[in-house]
C-alpha angles and dihedrals in degrees: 000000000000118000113278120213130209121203127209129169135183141204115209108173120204092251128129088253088044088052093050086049087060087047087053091050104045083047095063092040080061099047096062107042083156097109094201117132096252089049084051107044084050086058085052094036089061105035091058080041089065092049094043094253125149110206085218087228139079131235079251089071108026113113100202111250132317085243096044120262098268092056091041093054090045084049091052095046090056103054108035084056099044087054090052086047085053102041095052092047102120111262088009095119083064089063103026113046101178133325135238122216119192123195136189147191132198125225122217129175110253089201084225146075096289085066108193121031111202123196132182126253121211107278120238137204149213125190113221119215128221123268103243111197111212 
């Protein structure tokens, strides 16, 4: 069976709720330094959770991440806290309207009961601009 993908994507706008939204999230990413699976799977369970997003899967099914779950909280970490320090630059919400953040997970065959294994790939991101009217 050939590898199955699985799409998210989500709006933050620079907004003082939007920026909340990156505290709460970084908040969660720091209260579970464990870097097991389950630990894991709960940090992507409830970011997709504050943008109304269900994974699709369950922790029964869920592989860890591609780069290995250390690497991917690190990775988290990282990013969620570089956009907040972007998006709390002065002036910054003149340049950066909001940010999109896209995540996937890849789907492999088990060859068992548990079926499909999905793991996470490293997200990525892209910044919006404003729209200036001349």
């Amino acid at each position: 069976m050939a590898t199955q993908y699985k799409t998210h994507t989500y709006k933050i706008l620079n907004t003082d709720a939007g920026r909340q939204k990156l505290v709460d999230i970084r908040r969660e990413i720091n209260s579970r330094q464990n870097n097991s699976k389950e630990s894991l799977f709960n940090i992507i369970l409830n970011i997709a959770g504050l943008f109304n997003v269900a994974l699709g899967f369950s922790a029964l099914v869920f592989g860890g991440a591609t780069a290995g779950n250390a690497a991917h909280l690190e990775y988290l970490e990282d990013m969620y806290t570089t956009i907040y320090e972007d998006f709390t630059r002065p002036g910054s919400s003149k340049i950066i309207s909001n940010v999109v953040i896209t995540q996937k997970f890849e789907g492999t065959d088990s060859g068992g009961e548990r079926g499909i294994v999905w793991k996470a790939q490293k997200p990525t991101y892209k910044y919006g601009n404003p729209i200036i009217h001349g």
